[in-house]
C-alpha positions in Angstrom: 0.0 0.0 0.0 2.8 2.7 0.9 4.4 1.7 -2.4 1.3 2.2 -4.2 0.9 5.8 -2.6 4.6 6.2 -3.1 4.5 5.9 -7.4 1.4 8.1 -7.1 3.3 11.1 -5.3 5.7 10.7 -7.6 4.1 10.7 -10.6 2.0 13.7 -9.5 5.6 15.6 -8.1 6.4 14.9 -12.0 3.2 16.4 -13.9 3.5 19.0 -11.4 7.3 20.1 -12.8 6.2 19.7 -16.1 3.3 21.8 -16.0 4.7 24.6 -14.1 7.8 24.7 -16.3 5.9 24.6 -20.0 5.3 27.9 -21.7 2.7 28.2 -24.3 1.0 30.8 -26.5 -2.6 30.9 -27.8 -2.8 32.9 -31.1 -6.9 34.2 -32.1 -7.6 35.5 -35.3 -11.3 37.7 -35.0 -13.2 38.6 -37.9 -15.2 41.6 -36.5 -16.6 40.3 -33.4 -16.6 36.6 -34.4 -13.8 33.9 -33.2 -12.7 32.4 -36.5 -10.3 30.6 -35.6 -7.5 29.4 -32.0 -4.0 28.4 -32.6 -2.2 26.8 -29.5 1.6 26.9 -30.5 1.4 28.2 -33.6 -0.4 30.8 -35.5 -4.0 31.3 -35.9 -5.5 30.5 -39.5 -7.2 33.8 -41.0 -10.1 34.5 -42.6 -8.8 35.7 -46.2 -10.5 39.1 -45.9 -7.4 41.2 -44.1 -7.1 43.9 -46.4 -3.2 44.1 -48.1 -0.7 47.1 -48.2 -1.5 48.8 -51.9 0.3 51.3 -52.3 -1.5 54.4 -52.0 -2.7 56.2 -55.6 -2.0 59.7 -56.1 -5.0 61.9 -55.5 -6.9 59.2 -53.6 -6.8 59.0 -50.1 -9.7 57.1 -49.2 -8.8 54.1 -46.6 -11.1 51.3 -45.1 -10.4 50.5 -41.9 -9.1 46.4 -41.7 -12.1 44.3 -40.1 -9.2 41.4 -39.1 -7.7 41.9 -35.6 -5.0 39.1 -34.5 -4.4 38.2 -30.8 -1.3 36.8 -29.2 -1.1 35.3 -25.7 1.8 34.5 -24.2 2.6 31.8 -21.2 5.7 32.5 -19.8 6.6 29.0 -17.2 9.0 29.1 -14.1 12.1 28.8 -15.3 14.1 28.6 -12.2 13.6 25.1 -10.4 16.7 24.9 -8.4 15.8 25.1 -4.6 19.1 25.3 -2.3 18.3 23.5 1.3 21.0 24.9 3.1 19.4 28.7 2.0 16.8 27.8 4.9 17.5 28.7 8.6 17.9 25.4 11.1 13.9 26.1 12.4 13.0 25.5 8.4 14.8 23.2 8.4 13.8 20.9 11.0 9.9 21.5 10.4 10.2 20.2 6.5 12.3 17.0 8.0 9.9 16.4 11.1 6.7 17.1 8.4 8.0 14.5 5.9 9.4 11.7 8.6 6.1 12.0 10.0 4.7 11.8 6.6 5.8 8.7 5.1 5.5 6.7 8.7 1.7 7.5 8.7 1.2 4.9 5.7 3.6 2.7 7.6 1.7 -0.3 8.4 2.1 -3.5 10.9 4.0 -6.5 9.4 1.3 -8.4 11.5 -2.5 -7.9 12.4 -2.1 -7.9 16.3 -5.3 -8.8 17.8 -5.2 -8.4 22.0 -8.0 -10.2 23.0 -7.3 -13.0 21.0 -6.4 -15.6 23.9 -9.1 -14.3 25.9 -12.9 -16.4 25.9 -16.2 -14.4 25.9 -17.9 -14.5 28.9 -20.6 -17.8 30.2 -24.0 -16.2 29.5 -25.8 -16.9 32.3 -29.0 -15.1 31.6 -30.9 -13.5 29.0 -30.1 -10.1 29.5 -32.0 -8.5 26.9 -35.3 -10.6 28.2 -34.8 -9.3 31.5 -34.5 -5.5 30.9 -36.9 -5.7 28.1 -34.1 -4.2 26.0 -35.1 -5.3 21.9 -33.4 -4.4 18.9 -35.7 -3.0 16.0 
């Protein structure tokens, strides 16, 4: 059983690092109002209706405004890990190593199921008990 509880802690120590270490970015690509489309590492897919850099005519200066809008968000994970023990003063110290000794002996268990009363008999019953104090069980 403490085994079993052992490879579990671990393995959920491990997902922990990973996941606290991994950066990411989600890239959105709106089309007005609407979602079109959600990249997660890489870039969003667009529409096809941004409009393109023309170069501007002489004697025109109309302009439409682009509809597109791109959005980038950006995970940044921990990248320092490294935890020095000896950075802690002796009261730090002695709590983290008195909270896990304490730890992993609460899922010790006994190598045999002690039972006390085991060489003991059950009392002679002399009399009906229950009959006599009109106690009954429903």
């Amino acid at each position: 059983m403490k085994h079993f509880f052992t490879k579990i802690l671990s393995i959920s120590m491990a997902f922990v690092v990973i996941f606290s270490t991994m950066s990411f970015t989600i890239s959105e690509h709106f089309c007005g109002d609407h979602l079109v489309d959600i990249g997660l590492f890489s870039k969003a897919e667009t529409c096809g209706m941004e409009m393109g850099n023309k170069a501007p005519v002489d004697g025109c200066s109309l302009e439409k405004s682009n509809c597109c809008k791109d959005t980038v968000q950006q995970f940044e994970g921990q990248s320092n890990l490294k935890i020095d023990f000896s950075k802690l003063t002796f009261n730090q110290q002695l709590f983290i190593t008195s909270f896990i000794h304490s730890y992993l002996n609460l899922f010790e268990g006994l190598e045999e199921n002690i039972i006390p009363f085991k060489d003991y008999s059950p009392p002679f019953i002399v009399k009906d008990i229950q009959t006599l104090d009109q106690v009954f069980l429903i």
